[in-house]
matplotlib code that plots the C-alpha trace (Angstrom):
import matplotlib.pyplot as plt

x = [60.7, 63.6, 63.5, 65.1, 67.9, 68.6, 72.1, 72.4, 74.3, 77.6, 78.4, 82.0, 82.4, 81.8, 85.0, 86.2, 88.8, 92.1, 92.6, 95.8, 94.9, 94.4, 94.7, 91.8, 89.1, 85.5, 82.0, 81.4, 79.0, 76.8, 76.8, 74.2, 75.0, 73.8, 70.9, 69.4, 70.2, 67.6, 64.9, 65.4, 64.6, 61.6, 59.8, 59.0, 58.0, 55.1, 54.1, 53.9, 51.2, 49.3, 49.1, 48.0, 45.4, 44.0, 44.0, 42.3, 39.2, 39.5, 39.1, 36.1, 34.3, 34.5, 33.3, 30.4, 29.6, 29.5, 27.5, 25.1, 25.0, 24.6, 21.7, 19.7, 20.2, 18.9, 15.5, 15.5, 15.1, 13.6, 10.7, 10.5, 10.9, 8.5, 6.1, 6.4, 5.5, 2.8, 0.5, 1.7, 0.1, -2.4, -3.9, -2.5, -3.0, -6.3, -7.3, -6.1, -7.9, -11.3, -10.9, -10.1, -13.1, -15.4, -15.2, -13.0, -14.5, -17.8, -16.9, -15.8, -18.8, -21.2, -19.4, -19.2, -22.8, -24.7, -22.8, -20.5, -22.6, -26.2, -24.1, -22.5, -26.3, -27.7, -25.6, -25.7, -29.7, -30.7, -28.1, -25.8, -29.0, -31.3, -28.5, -27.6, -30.9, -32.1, -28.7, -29.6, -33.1, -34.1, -30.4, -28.7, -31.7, -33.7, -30.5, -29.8, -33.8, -32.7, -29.7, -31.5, -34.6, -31.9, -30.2, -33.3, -34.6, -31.4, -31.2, -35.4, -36.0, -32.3, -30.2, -32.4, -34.4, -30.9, -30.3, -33.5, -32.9, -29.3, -30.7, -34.2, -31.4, -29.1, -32.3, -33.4, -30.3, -29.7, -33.3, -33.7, -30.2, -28.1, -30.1, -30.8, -27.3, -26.3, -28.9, -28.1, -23.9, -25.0, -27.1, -25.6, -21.6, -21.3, -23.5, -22.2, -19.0, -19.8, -21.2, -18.0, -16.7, -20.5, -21.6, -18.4, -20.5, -24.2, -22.8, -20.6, -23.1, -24.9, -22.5, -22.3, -26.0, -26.3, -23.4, -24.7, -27.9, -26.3, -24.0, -27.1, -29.0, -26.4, -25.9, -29.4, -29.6, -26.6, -27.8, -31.1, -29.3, -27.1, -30.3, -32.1, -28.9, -28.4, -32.3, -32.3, -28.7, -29.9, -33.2, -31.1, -29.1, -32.1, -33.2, -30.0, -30.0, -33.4, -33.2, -30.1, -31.4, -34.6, -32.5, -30.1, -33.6, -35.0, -32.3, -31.5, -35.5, -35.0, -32.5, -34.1, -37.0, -34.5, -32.8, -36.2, -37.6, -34.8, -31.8, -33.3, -35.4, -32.4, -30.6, -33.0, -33.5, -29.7, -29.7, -32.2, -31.0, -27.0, -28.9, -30.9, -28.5, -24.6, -25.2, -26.3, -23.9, -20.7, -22.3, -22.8, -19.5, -18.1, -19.8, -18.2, -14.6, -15.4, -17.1, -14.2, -10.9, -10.2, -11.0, -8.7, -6.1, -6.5, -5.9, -3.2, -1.8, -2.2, -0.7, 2.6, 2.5, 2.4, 5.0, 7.4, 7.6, 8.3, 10.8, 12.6, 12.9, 14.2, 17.3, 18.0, 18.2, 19.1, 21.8, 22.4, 23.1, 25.9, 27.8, 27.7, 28.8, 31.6, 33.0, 33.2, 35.2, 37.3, 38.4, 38.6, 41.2, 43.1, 43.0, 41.5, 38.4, 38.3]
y = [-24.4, -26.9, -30.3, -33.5, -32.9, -29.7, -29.3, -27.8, -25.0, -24.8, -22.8, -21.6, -22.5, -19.8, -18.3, -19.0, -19.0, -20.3, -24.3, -25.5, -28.9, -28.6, -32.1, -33.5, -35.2, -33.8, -34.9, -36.1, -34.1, -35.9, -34.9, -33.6, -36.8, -38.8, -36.7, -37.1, -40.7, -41.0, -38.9, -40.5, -44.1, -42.7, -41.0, -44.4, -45.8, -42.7, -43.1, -46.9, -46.6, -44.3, -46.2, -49.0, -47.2, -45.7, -49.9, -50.9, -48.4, -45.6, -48.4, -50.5, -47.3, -46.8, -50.1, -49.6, -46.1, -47.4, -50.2, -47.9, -45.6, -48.9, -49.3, -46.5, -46.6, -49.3, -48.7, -46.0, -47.2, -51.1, -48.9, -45.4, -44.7, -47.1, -46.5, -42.7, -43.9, -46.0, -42.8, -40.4, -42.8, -44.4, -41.7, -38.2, -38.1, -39.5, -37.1, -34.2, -35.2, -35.6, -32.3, -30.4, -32.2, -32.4, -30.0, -26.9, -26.6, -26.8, -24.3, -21.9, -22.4, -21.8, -19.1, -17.3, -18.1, -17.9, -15.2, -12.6, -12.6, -12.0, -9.7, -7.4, -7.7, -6.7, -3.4, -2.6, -2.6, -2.2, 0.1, 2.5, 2.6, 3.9, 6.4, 7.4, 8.5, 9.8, 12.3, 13.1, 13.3, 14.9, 16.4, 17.9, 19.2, 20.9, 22.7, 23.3, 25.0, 26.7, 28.2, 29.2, 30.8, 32.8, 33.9, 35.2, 36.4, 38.5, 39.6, 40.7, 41.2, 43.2, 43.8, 45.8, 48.0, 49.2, 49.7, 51.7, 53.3, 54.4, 56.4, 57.7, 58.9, 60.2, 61.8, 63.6, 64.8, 66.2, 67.6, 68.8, 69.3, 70.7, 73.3, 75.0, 74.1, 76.0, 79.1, 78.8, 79.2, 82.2, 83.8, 83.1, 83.5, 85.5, 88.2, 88.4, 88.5, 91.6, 93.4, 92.2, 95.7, 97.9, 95.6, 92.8, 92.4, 91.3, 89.6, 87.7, 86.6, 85.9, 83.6, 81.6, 80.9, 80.0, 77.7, 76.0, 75.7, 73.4, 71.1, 70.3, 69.7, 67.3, 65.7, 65.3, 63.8, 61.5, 60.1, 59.0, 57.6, 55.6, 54.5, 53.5, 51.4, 49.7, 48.9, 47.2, 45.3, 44.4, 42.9, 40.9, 39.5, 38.1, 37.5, 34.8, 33.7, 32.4, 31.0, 28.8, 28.2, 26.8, 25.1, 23.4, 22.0, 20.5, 18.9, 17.3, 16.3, 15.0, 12.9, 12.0, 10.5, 8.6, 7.3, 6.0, 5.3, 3.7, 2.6, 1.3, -1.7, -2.1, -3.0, -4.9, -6.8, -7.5, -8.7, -11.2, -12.1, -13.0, -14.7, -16.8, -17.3, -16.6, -17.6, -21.7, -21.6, -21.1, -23.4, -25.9, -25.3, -25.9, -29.2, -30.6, -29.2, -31.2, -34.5, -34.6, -32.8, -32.8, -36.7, -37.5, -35.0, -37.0, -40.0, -39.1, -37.7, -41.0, -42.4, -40.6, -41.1, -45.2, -45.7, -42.6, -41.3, -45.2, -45.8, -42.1, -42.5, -46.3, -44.8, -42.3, -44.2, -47.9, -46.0, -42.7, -42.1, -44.9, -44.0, -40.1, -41.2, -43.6, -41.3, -38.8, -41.2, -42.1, -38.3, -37.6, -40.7, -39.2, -35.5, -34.5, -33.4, -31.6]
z = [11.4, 11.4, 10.0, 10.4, 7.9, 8.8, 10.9, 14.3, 14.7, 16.8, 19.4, 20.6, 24.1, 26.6, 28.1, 31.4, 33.9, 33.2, 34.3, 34.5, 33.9, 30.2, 29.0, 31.6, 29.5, 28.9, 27.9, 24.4, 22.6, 20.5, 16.7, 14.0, 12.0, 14.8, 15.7, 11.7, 12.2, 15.0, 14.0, 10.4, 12.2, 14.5, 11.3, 9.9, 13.3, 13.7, 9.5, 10.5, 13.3, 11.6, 8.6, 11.4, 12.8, 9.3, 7.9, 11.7, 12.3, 8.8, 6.3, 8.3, 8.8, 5.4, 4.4, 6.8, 5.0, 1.1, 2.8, 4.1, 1.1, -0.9, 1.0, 1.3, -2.5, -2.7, -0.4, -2.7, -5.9, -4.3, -1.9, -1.6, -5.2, -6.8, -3.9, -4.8, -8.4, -7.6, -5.5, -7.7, -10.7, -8.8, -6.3, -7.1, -10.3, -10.0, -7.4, -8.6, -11.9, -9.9, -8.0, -10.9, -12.8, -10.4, -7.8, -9.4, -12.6, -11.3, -8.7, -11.5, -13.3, -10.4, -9.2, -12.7, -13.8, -10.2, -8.6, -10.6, -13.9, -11.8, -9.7, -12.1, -13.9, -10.7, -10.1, -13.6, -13.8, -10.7, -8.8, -11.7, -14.2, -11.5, -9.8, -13.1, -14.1, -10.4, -10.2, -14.1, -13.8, -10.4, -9.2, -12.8, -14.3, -11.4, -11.0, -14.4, -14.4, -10.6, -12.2, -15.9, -13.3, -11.3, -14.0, -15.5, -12.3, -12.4, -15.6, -15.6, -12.1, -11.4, -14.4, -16.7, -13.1, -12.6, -15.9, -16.6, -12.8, -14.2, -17.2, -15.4, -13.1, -15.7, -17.9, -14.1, -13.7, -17.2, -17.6, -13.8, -12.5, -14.7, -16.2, -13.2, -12.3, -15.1, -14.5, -11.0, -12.2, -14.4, -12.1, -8.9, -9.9, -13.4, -12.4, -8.6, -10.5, -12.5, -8.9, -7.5, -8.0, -6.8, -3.7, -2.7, 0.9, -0.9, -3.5, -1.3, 1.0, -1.8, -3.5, -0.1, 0.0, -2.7, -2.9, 0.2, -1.3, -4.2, -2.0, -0.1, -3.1, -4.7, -1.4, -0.9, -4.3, -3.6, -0.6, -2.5, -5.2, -3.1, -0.6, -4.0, -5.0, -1.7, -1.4, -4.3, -4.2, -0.5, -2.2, -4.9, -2.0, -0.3, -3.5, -4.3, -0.6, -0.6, -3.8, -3.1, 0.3, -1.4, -4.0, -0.9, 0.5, -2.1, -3.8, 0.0, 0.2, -3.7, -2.3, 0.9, -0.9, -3.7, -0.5, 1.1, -2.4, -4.6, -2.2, 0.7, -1.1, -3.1, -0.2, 1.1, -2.5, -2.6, 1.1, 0.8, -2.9, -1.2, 2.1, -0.9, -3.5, -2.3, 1.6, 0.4, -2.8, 0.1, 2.3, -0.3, -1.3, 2.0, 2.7, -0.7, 0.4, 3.6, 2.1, -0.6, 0.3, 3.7, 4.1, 1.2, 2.9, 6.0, 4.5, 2.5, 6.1, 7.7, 5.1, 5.3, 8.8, 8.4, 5.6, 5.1, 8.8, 10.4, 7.6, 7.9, 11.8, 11.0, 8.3, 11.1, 14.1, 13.1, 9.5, 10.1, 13.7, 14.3, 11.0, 12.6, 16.0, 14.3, 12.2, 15.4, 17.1, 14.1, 13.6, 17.2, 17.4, 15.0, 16.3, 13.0, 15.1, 18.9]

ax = plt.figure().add_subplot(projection="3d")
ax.plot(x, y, z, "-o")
ax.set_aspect("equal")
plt.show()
């Protein structure tokens, strides 16, 4: 941007026609000395108002700020500080000493020695001790004795029948089957096998009957064997069914009667011990909070509301507001503000 000081450019004159008159006068142009001249002398003028308006209404709002910081500072440290002292010495302190004395401690105590400790006593000896010996005593071991009786049901009563069924059959069929097996082999094939050449037609009629007689035989016996099998894996599937059926009703009457024997006057014994015991201890508790804290609190409210809440609303209306609005004006005068 151009200053004061710089010079102003010249320009040649434009061209134009030819006048014949060349020695008429013209205008007089006025200079770039002259020009700095003038804005040299108005600069001071505009530094010399300003400086006027800065001493008339900058410097007494000023004044009227370190007066009013001078005086809040010195409400501060004249009221509101040794007022803060004085209840934080005399009342706080005090109070908070009392509550913690008086009502906390005590709280703590009652609450540890009335509630948690018989409590914790309570469900140690009177809920886990008596589930822990009902699921030990009358769940774990009847089913440790059901298993240890089907398990020697099995092994008796199954096991060792089809074991000893295995070898009768085995002995049966080496004693009674493969002998005649054997004689029937000899007779029936080798010999027919040496008439082969004399009679083919007998022999080989022969040969078929008697071939059919011994596939019905072994199918005959196979067909027992495997009836005798599934008869008696059918029974030892009953057998298991009923037994864990059985064992599925009792352990659910077991727990039936624990239930209706053990748990239910439990509950009952630890509802009427918390209506007793707990229930009057909270209420008790409450009626203290209500005799002790909250009218202190209300007090202590009422008194904020009497001397910090008056005086607050005085500094801001009667201090704080006027200085805002002057120095608005101030800086809007002096377009430091829009």
């Amino acid at each position: 941007m151009p200053t004061v000081t710089d010079r102003l450019p010249t320009r040649p004159p434009l061209p134009g026609p030819p006048s014949g008159h060349r020695g008429a006068p013209t205008a007089a142009r006025p200079s770039s000395a002259d020009t700095a001249e003038q804005a040299a002398v108005a600069f001071p003028l505009v530094a010399a108002v300003a400086r006027g308006v800065a001493l008339v209404v900058v410097l007494p709002v000023r004044l009227l700020w370190e007066l009013i910081a001078a005086a809040g500072g010195l409400v501060y440290r004249s009221l509101l500080s040794p007022a803060g002292r004085f209840l934080h010495r005399w009342l706080l302190s005090p109070l908070a000493w009392a509550l913690h004395r008086l009502l906390w401690l005590p709280l703590v105590w009652c609450a540890r020695n009335l509630v948690w400790l018989p409590l914790r006593w309570a469900a140690r000896n009177l809920v886990w001790l008596p589930l822990r010996w009902a699921a030990q005593n009358l769940v774990w071991l009847p089913l440790v004795w059901l298993g240890r009786g089907v398990a020697w049901v099995a092994r008796t009563l199954i096991w060792r029948p089809l074991v000893w069924l295995a070898y009768g059959v085995a002995r049966v069929v080496r004693t009674l089957v493969w002998p005649p097996l054997v004689w029937l082999a000899e007779r029936l094939v080798l010999r027919p096998l040496r008439w082969l050449g004399a009679a083919l037609t007998p022999a080989g009629r022969l040969l078929r009957r008697g071939v059919g007689v011994l596939v019905g035989a072994a199918r005959a016996a196979l067909v027992g064997v495997a009836r005798g099998i599934w008869w008696v894996v059918a029974g030892f599937g009953r057998l298991v069914v009923a037994a864990v059926v059985g064992a599925w009703w009792a352990a659910g009457w077991v727990l039936r009667q624990l239930y209706r024997l053990l748990l239910r006057p439990l509950g009952h014994g630890l509802r009427w011990v918390w209506r007793h015991t707990v229930l009057p201890l909270l209420r008790g508790i409450r009626w203290v909070w209500s005799v002790t804290v909250v009218p202190v609190a209300h007090g202590l409210q009422v008194a904020w509301r009497a001397t910090v809440v008056p005086m607050a609303r005085w500094t801001r209306r009667a201090v704080l507001d006027p200085a805002r609005l002057a120095s608005r004006e101030v800086l809007s005068a002096l377009g430091l503000r829009r």
